[in-house]
C-alpha positions as CSV (number, residue, x, y, z in Angstrom):
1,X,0.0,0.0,0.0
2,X,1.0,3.5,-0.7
3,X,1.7,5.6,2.2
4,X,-0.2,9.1,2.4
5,X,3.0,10.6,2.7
6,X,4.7,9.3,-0.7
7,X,1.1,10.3,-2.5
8,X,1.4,13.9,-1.2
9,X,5.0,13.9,-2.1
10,X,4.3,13.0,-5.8
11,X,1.1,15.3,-6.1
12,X,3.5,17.9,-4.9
13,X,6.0,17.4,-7.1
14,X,3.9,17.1,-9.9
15,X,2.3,20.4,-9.4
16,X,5.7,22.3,-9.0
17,X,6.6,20.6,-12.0
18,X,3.4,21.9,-14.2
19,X,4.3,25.5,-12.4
20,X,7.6,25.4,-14.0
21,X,6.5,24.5,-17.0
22,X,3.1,26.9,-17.3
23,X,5.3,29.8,-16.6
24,X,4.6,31.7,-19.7
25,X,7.9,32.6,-21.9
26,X,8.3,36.2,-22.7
27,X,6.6,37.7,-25.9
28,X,9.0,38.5,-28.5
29,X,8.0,41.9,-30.2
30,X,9.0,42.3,-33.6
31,X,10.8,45.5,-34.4
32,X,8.9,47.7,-36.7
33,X,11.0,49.3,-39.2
34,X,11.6,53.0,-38.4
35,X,9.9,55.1,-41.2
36,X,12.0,57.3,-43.3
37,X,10.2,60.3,-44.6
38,X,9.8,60.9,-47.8
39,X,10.8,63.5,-50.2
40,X,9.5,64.9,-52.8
41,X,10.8,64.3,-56.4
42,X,13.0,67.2,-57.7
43,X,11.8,69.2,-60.4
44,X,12.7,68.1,-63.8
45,X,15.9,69.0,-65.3
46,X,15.7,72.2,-67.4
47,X,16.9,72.8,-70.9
48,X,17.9,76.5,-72.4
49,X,15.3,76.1,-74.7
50,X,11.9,76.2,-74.2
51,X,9.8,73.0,-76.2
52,X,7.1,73.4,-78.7
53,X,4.2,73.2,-76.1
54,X,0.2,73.2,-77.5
55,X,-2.4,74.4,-75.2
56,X,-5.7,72.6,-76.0
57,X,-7.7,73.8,-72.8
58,X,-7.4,76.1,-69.8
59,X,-9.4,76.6,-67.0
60,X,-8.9,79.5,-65.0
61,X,-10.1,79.1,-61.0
62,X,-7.5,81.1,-59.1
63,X,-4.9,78.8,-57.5
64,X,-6.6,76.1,-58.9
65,X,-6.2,76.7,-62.3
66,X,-5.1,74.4,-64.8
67,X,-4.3,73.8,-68.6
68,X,-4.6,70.8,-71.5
69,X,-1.0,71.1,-72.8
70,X,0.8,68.3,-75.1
71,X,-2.4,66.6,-74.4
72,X,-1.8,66.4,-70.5
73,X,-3.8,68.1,-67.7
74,X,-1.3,70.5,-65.9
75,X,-2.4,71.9,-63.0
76,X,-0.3,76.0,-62.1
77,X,2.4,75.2,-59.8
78,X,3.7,72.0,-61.8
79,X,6.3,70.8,-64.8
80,X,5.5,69.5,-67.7
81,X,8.5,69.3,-70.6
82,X,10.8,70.7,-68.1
83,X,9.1,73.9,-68.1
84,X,6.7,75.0,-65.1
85,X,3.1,76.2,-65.2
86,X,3.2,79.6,-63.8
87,X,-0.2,81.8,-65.3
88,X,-3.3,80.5,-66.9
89,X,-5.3,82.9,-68.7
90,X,-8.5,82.4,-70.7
91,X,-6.4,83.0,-74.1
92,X,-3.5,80.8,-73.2
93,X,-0.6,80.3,-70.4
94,X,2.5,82.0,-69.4
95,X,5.6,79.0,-68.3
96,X,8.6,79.8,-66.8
97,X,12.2,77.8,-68.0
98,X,15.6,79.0,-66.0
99,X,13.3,82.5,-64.5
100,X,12.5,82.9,-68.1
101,X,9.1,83.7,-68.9
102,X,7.3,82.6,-72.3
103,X,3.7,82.9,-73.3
104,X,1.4,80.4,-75.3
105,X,-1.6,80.9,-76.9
106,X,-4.7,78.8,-76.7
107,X,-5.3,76.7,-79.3
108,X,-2.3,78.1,-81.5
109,X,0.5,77.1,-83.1
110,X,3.2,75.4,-80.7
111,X,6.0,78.8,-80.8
112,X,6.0,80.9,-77.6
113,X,4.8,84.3,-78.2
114,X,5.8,87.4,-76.2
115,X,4.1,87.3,-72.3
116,X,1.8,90.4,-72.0
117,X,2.5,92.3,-69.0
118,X,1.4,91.3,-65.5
119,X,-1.9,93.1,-64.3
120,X,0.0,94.6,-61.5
121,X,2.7,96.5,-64.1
C-alpha cells in the first residue's frame, strides 16, 4: 500500500513541476522598421530652350487653375517638358524655363509668343 506521505509527495512534485513548466515565456516583439520620410521628387531637369508646347484647354479658378498642354492636364504650380506652369489665362498660359518667362496661346500654333504684361505693371 502507498503511504499518504509518498502520495502527497508525488502530487507535490507534480504540481511544481506543471508550475515550472506553465510559466509563460516572454513575448517576443517584432521590431517595426523606423519610417524614413519621404521626399519629394526634384523638379525636372531644365533645358535652355523652351519646347514646342500646345495648349488645347485652360481653365482659369485662381490657384486652382489648370491647362490641357501636349495633351496632359497641368495643374499652375507644376512641370510639364521641363518647363513650369506659372499663369493661366482664358487666351492661353504663361511657363517659366531657367526665371524665363514665355507665353502660349490657346489653341495656336506650338512657338511661344511674347508674355503680355502682369496686371500689376
Amino acid at each position: 500500500m502507498i503511504s499518504a506521505g509518498l502520495v502527497f509527495t508525488l502530487c507535490s512534485t507534480l504540481l511544481t513541476t506543471q508550475k515550472v513548466q506553465a510559466k509563460p515565456q516572454p513575448k517576443r516583439v517584432a521590431q517595426q522598421p523606423i519610417a524614413q520620410p519621404v521626399e519629394e521628387p526634384p523638379a525636372p531637369p531644365m533645358s535652355d530652350t523652351f519646347p514646342a508646347l500646345k495648349v488645347t484647354g485652360v481653365v482659369v479658378n485662381g490657384a486652382r487653375s489648370s491647362a490641357v498642354i501636349n495633351g496632359d492636364t497641368v495643374q499652375l504650380g507644376e512641370y510639364i517638358e521641363g518647363v513650369k506652369l506659372v499663369e493661366v489665362a482664358e487666351d492661353g498660359v504663361v511657363v517659366e524655363l531657367d526665371g524665363e518667362h514665355k507665353a502660349f496661346s490657346l489653341g495656336s500654333a506650338s512657338t511661344p509668343i511674347e508674355p503680355r504684361p502682369s496686371r500689376g505693371e
